[in-house]
N, C-alpha and C positions, 0 to 999 in steps of 0.2 A: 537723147531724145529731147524735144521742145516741143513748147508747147506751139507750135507754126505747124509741127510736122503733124500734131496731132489733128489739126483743123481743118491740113492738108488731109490725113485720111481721110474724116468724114465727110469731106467736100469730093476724094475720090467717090466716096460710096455717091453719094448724091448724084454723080456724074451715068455711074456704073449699078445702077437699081437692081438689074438685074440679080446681083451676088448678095441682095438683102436677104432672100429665102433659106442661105446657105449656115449651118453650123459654122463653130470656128474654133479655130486652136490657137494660142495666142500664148508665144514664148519669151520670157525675158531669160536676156543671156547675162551669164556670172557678170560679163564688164559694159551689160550697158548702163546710162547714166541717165539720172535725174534729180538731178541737181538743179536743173532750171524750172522744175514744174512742180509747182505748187498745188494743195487741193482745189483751189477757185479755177486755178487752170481746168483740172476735170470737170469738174461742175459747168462750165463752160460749153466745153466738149459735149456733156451729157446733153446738156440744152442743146446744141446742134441734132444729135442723135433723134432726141424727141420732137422733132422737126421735122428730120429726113426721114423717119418711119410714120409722120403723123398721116398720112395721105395714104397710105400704103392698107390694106386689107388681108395679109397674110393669113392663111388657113392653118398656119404650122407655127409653134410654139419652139423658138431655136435655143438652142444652145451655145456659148460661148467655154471652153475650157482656155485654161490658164494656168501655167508652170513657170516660176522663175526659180531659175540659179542667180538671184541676187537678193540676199537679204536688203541691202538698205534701199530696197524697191519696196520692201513689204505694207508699208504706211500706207504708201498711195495705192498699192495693190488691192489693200482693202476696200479703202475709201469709195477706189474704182467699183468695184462688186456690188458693193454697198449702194453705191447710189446707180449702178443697172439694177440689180433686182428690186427697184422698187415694186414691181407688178401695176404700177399705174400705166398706163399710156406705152409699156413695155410689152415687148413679144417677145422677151430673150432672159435666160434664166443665165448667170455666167458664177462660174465656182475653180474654185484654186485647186489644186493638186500638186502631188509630190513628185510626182515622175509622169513620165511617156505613159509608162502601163496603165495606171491610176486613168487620166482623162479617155484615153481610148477606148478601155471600159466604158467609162461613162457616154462615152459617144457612140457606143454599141458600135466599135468598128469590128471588121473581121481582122483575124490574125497578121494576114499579108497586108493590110493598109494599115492596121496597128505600126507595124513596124518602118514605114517609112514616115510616120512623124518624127520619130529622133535622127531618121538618116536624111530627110528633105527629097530623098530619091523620087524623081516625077514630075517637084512642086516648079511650077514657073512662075518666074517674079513680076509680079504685076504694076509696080509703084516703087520707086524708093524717092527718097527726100532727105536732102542735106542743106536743112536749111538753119537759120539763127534762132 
């Protein structure tokens, strides 16, 4: 992961308003890398965020969940958290979790949509980026 990619997402969302209203699951896998991204990197990012939501009037208070299978993500995973739930200028509450069950709970999903977050069964890829 880069920090390009990540500037790239939030410029996708900018693009695509529409998927602002939407909750989110958000997976790090055992071998992804960040090794390029620094906390100023996030901070960066977050200021984009608080940008692309500033205009926005949402009635619904989201959620983001979050699972990684990679320890040496966990610094910036924090960090990441950290500076979403500020509750300032934010409409998104985002928390870590240990597994699939954990956040689906949390996201009050039902049993049969529970279980296609760990299989991806359904999900269509909407973005990817491989960029420097």
């Amino acid at each position: 992961m880069s920090a390009a990619e990540m500037v790239a997402l939030a410029e996708f969302q900018i693009e695509h308003q529409d998927w602002l209203a939407y909750d989110g699951f958000n997976l790090i896998a055992a071998d992804a890398d960040f090794s390029c991204i620094r906390t100023e990197d996030l901070d960066a990012v977050v200021a984009k965020y608080r940008t692309l939501f500033e205009p926005s009037a949402l009635l619904i208070f989201r959620r983001s969940a979050w699972v990684s299978f990679n320890p040496s993500s966990q610094t910036l995973l924090e960090h990441w958290i950290a500076r979403r739930n500020t509750r300032r200028e934010q409409t998104l509450e985002a928390r870590q979790f240990n597994n699939f069950a954990e956040a689906a709970a949390w996201l009050s999903l039902t049993a049969d949509k529970a279980s296609i977050l760990e299989t991806g069964e359904g999900f269509d890829e909407l973005a990817r980026y491989d960029l420097p």
